[in-house]
N, C-alpha and C positions, 0 to 999 in steps of 0.2 A: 521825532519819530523816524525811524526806519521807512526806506523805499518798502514799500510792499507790494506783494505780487502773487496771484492766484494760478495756478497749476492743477489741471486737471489727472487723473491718472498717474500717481506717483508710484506706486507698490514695488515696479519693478521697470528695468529699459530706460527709454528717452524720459518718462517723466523722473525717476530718482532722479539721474545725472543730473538733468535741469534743477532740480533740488537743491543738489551737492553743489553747483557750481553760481546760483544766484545766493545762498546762504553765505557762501564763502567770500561774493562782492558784496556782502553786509547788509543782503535784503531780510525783508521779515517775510517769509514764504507760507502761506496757505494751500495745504495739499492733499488732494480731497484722491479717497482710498476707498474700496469697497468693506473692508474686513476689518475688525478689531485690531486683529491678530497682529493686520498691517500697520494699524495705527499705534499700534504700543511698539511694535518695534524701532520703527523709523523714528518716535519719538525718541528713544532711546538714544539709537546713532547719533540723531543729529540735533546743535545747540535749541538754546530756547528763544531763538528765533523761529523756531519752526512746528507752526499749530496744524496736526493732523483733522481734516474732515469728513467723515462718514460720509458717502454720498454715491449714489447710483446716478449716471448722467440721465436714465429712462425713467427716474422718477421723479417728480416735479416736486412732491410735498419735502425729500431729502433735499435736491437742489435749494428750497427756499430756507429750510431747515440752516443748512450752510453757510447761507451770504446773510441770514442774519446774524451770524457769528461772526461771522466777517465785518461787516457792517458795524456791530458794537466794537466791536478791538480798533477798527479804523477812527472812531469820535468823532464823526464828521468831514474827518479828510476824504482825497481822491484817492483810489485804489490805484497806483501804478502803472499796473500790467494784468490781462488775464491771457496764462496760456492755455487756449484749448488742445489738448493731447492726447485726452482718454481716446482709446480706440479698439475695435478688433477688426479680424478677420476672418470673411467666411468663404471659403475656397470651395470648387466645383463647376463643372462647364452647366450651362446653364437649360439644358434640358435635360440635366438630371439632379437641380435642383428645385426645392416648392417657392413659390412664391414669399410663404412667410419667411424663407432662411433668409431673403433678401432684407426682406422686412426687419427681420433684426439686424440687420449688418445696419441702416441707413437707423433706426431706432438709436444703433449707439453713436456711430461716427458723424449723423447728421443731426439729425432729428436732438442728440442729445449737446451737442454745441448751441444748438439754436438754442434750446430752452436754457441752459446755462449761463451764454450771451444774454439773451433777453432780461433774464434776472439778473444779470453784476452790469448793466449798460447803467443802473444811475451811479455806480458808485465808481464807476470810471469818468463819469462828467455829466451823465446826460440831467442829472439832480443837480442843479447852478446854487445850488445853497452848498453844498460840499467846499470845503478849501482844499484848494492845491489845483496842480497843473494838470489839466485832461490826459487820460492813463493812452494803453494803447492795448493792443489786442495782437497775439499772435494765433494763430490759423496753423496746427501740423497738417499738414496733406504728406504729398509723397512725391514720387516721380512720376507714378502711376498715375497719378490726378492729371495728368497730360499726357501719357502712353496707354495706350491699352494692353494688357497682357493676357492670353488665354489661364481660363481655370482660377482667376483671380477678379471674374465679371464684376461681383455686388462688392469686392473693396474697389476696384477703380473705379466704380459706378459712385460711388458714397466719396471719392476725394475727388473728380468732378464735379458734384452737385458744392461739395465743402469752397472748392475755388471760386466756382459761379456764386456763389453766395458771398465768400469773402470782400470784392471786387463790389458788387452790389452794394454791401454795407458801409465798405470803407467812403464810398461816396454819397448815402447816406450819413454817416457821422461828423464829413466834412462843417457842418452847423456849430456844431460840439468841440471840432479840433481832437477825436479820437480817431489816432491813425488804426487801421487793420494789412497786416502783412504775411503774406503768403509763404512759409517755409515746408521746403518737397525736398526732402530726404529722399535717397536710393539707399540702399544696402547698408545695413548698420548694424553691428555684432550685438544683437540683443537676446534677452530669453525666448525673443519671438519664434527663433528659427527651433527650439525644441518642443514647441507648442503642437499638439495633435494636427492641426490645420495645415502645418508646415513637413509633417511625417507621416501621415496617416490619409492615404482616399479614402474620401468619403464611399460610407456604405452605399449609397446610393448610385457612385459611380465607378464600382468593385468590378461590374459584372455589364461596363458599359463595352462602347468602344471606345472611349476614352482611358479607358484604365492603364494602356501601357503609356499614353502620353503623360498622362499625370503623374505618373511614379517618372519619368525621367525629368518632369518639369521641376517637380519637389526636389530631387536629387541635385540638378545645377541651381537652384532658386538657394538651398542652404548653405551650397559651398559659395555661391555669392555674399552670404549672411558673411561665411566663414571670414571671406576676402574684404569686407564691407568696412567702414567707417568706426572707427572706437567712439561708444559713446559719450566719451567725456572731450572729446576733440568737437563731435557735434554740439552738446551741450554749452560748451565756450564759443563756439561761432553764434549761436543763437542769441547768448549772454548779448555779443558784441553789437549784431543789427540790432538785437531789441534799445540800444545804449546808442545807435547814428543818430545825429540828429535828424536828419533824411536821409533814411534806412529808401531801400526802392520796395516795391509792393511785392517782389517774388521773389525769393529765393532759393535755388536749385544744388541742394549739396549733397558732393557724391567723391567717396574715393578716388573714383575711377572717372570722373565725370565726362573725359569723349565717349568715352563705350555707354554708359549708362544715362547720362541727358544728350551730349550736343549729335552723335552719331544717331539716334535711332528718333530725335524729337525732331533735328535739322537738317540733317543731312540724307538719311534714305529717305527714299518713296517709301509711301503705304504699303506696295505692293508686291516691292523689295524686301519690305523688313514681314513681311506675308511668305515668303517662299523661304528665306530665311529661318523663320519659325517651324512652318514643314518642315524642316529640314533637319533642324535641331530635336523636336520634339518627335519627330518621326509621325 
């Protein structure tokens, strides 16, 4: 049987690519979609190696619905790989957002890895009746999950919590021999950047004094999208760590990667990259 590998979020962005490019090194892909629509298509694209799963990361009964699917196609072997990917984002300065809009950003980006993770952990080893080699776990975060950026509070909030957790687990799983590794993408040309979140202030901060900072943040935040990473260059770097045999626990990939990780994570002050931002953002 085929390596296999579970992929959260495939429809469209980082998860296809990962798709297209683990299907292509001869894996048998599991990739869980919200929408029919999405799962008849992609079944179409792409060979039969690759079984679409209905699945909402925020609801538990679909999640289980899922890895029992999984789970029978597998026959008792170990699952590979699970990438957790599904994600959104919910943009707005944070006193003119509600608490629940928060609440949903961490429902999907956290809250919905956890319960995902939780249900595919025996079929990556933690079940010692399984055959094969203990799988491994990849973690999408961002760059953000270690910078803070204004008007983007509850997603670096939700890839913080995702890191702090990842690091947690992976030395939790050390029993198991199931490694978990950290990959933090910056800027990547996806559908992300056409997304209301990434075009549109919120109504709620239309009529703030935020409003003319957020229409200039969205404005360089898309031509960064514009200038960012092709997805299928990230897709094949992820392919490759996931494939080290010791891969390291973080990885930080970025087009531009002085300007976008080592300048603003290593090198400026807080304080600096604080006036900085005044500055830019007005």
């Amino acid at each position: 049987m085929n390596e296999t590998i579970l992929i959260t979020g495939v429809s469209t962005g980082i998860g296809y690519h990962l798709t297209k490019q683990f299907l292509t090194k001869g894996y048998r892909v599991f990739g869980t979609v919200r929408k029919q629509i999405d799962a008849d298509r992609l079944s179409e694209e792409f060979t039969a190696d690759f079984t679409p799963l209905i699945m909402d990361v925020t609801k538990s009964d679909e999640i289980e619905k899922a890895v029992k699917i999984v789970s029978k196609e597998l026959n008792g072997t170990v699952l590979t790989g699970l990438i957790n990917n599904a994600g959104i984002a919910v943009t707005g300065a944070l006193a003119t957002l509600t608490t629940d809009e928060y609440r949903q950003q961490f429902e999907v980006n956290f809250f919905g890895l956890v319960e995902v993770t939780r249900q595919v952990l025996p079929l990556l080893g933690t079940d010692r009746s399984r055959i094969g080699k203990p799988g491994k776990i990849i973690n999408i975060s961002s760059n953000v999950g270690q910078i803070g950026l204004p008007f983007v509070g509850p997603y670096c909030a939700s890839k913080h919590a995702v890191e702090g957790l990842s690091h947690s687990l992976r030395r939790e799983l050390l029993m198991y021999g199931i490694d978990v590794i950290i990959i933090g993408p910056a800027a990547i040309k996806t559908p992300i950047w056409e997304k209301e979140s990434a075009t549109t202030i919120p109504d709620s901060a239309r009529n703030s004094d935020y409003a003319k900072s957020m229409g200039i943040f969205q404005s360089l935040f898309r031509k960064d999208g514009e200038r960012g990473m092709e997805p299928d260059k990230l897709a094949r770097l992820i392919s490759e760590i996931f494939e080290k045999r010791k891969p390291k626990t973080r990885y930080a990939l970025a087009q531009h990667k002085f300007k976008e990780w080592i300048m603003p994570r290593f090198i400026l002050p807080d304080r600096v990259l604080d006036n900085m931002m005044r500055k830019i953002y007005k």
